[in-house]
DRENZA-995550 format. One record per residue (C-alpha): residue number from 1; x negated, y negated, z negated. Coordinates in steps of 0.02 Angstrom, whole numbers. Layout:
<nugus>
NUGU    nr       xx       yy       zz
NUGU   NUM        X        Y        Z
...
</nugus>
This chain:
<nugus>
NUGU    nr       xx       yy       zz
NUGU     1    -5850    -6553    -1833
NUGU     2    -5735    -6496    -1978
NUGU     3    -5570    -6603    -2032
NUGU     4    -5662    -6716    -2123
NUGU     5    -5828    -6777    -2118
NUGU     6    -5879    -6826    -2301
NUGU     7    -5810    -6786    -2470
NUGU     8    -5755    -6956    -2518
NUGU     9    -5630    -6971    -2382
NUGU    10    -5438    -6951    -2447
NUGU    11    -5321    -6822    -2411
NUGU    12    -5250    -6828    -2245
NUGU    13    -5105    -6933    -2222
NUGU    14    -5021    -6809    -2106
NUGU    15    -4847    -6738    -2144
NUGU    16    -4757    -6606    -2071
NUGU    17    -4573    -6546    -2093
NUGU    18    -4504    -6372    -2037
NUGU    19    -4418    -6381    -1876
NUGU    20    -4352    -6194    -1869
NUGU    21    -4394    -6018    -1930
NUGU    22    -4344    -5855    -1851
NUGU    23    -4380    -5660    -1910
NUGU    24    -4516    -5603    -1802
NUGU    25    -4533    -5404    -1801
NUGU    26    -4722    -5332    -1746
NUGU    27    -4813    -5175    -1760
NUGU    28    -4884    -5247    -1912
NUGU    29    -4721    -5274    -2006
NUGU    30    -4586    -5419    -1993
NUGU    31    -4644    -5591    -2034
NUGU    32    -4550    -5760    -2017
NUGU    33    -4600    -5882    -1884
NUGU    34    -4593    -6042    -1938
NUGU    35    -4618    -6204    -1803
NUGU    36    -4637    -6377    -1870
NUGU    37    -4636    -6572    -1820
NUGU    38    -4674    -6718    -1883
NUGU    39    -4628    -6862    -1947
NUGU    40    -4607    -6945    -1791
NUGU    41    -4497    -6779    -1731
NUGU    42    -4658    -6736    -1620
NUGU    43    -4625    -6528    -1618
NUGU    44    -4807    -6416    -1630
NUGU    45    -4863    -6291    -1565
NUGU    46    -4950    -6226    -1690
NUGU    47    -4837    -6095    -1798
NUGU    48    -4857    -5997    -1954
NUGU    49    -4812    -5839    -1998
NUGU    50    -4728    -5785    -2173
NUGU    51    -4706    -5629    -2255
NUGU    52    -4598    -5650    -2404
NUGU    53    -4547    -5791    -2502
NUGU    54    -4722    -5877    -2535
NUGU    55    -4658    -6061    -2595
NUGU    56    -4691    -6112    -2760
NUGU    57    -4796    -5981    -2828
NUGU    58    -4912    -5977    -2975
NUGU    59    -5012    -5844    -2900
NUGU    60    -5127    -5855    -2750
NUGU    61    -5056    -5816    -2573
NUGU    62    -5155    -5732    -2469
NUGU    63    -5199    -5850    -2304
NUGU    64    -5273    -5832    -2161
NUGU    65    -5316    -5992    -2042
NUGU    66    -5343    -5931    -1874
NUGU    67    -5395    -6033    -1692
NUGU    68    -5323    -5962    -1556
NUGU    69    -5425    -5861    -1429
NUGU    70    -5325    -5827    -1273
NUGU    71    -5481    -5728    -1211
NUGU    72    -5488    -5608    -1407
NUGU    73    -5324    -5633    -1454
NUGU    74    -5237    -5575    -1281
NUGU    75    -5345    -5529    -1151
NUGU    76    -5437    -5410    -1274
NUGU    77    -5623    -5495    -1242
NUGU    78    -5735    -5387    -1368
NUGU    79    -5861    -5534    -1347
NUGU    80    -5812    -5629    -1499
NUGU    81    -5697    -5559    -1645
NUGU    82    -5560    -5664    -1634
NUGU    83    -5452    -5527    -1565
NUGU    84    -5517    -5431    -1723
NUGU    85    -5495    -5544    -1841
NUGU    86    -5325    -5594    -1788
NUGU    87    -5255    -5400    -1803
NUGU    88    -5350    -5357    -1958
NUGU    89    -5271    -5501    -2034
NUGU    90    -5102    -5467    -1968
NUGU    91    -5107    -5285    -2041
NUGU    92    -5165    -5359    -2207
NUGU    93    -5021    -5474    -2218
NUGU    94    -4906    -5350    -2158
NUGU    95    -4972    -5218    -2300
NUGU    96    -4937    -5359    -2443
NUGU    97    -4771    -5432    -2518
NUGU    98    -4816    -5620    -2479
NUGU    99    -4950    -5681    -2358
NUGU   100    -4959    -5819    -2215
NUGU   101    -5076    -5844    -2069
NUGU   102    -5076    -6031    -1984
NUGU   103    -5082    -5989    -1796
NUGU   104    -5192    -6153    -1758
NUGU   105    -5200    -6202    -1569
NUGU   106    -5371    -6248    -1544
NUGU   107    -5446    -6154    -1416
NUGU   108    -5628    -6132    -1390
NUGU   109    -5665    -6215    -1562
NUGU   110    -5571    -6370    -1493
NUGU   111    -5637    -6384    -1311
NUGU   112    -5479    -6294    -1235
NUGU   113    -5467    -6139    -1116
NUGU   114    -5560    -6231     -950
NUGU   115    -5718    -6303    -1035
NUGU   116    -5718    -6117    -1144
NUGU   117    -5734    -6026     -989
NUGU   118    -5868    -6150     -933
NUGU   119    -5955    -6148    -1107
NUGU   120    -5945    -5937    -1053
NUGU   121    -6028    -5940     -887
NUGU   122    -6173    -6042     -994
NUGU   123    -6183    -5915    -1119
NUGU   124    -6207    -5789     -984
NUGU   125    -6356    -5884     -934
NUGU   126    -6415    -5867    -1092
NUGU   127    -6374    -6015    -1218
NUGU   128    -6290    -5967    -1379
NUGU   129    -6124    -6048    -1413
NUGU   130    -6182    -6195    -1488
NUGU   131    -6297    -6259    -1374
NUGU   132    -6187    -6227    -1236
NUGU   133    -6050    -6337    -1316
NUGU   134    -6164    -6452    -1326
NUGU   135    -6244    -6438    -1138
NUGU   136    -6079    -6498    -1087
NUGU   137    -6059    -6634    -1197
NUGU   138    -5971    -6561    -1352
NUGU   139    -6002    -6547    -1524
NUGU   140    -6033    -6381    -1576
NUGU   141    -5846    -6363    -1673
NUGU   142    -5702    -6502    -1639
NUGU   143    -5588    -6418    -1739
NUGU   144    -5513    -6499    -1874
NUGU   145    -5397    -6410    -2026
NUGU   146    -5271    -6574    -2063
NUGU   147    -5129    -6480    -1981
NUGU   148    -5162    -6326    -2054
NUGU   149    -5167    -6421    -2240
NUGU   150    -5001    -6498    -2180
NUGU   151    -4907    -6368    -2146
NUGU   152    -4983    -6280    -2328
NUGU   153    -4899    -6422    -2416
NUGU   154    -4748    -6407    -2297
NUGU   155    -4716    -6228    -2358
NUGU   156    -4754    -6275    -2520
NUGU   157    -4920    -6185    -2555
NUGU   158    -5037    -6245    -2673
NUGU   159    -5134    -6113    -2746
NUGU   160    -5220    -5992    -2599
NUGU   161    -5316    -5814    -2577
NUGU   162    -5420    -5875    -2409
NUGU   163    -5464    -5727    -2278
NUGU   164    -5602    -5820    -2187
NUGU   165    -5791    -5804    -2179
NUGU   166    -5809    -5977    -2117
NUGU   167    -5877    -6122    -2270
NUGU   168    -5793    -6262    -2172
NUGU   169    -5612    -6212    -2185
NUGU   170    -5622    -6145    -2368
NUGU   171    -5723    -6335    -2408
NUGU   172    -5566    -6430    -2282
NUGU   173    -5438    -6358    -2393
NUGU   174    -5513    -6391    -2581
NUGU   175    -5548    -6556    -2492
NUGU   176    -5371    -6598    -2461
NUGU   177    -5308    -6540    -2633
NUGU   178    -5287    -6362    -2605
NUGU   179    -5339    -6237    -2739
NUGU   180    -5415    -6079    -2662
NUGU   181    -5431    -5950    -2799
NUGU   182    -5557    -5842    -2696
NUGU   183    -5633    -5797    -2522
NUGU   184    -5592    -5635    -2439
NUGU   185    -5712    -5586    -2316
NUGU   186    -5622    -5534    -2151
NUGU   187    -5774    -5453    -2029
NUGU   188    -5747    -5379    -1886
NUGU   189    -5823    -5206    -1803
NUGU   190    -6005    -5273    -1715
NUGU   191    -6033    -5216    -1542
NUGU   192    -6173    -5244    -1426
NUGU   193    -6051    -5371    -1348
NUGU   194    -6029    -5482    -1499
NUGU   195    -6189    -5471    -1575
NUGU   196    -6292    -5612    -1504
NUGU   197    -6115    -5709    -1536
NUGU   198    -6092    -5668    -1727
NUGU   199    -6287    -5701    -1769
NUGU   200    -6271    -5867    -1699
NUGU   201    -6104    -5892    -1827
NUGU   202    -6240    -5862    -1941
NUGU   203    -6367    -5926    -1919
NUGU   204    -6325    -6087    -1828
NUGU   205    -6109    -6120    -1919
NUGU   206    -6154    -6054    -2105
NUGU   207    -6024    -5927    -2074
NUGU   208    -6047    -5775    -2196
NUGU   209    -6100    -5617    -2113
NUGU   210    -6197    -5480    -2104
NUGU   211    -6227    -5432    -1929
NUGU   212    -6335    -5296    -1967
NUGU   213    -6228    -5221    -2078
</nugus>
């Protein structure tokens, strides 16, 4: 599942205000952290980073909305490209004058780090990743983008340049009212370990890829 299931469903009601931001130096270049909460004074964990001033601006900022993947993203697993994705991103961002990436927590496309590892062990049997979210009872993807819109209109960004090669969060954000100027593909290296993984993106999620290439 995406954010939003049809097209005549309003913009999510969900607001967000900024909670705290803090200069965050990495072999990429220095961002700005930036945690939020909301309106209830609920704090999230989800963050973004900034570099530069990117409020207001009439020209697209370059975005990247990424899920976390403690197993890519940490632990170095080369069998997705999360890992990838996340530090080719990164060094883009750090290589412009404005940029964000939304750090979204939703691990294993929204079944968290336990039912991941069991949704792994199936894969190792041989199911794809789809079908073995849904062997144990999930949908295929529970994440949704509302937060990640929120925190958009939080740091006042309207007008976007989206790094993704994924349909559903470039259709969440036009959805919820904001503009994306243009896709930029963001691919990772394929390796025998991913393979089987990124053709299923394909094939089965509409992502855009070219495995073979």
């Amino acid at each position: 599942m995406t954010s939003h299931s049809g097209d005549d469903e309003p913009p999510s009601g969900l607001v967000l205000r900024e909670l705290s931001r803090a200069i965050l130096p990495t072999r990429h270049g220095e961002f700005t952290i930036v945690a939020f909460q909301d309106e209830q004074g609920r704090k999230l964990d989800d963050v973004a980073l900034l570099r530069g001033n990117v409020a207001r601006r009439s020209e697209p900022i370059a975005v990247r909305m990424h899920s976390e993947c403690l197993t890519g993203d940490v632990l170095g697993s080369i069998r997705c490209d999360c890992g990838d994705q996340l530090h080719e991103a990164l060094q883009r961002l750090g290589n412009l004058e404005r940029g964000v990436l939304l750090y979204l927590r939703q691990e294993g496309r929204g079944i968290g780090i336990a039912n991941k590892i069991a949704a792994y062990a199936l894969q190792d049997a041989g199911l794809d990743t789809v079908d073995a979210n849904l062997h144990l009872g999930f949908d295929d993807d529970l994440r949704r983008y509302d937060v990640a819109v929120a925190m958009l209109r939080c740091l006042e960004i309207r007008l976007v340049e989206l790094h993704t090669n994924n349909p559903s969060k470039l259709e969440a954000l036009r959805r919820e009212g904001i503009a994306v100027a243009r896709r930029v593909p963001l691919l990772a290296v394929v390796r025998d370990e991913n393979r089987f993984y990124l053709a299923t993106k394909r094939t089965r999620s509409g992502h855009w890829l070219d495995v073979d290439d």
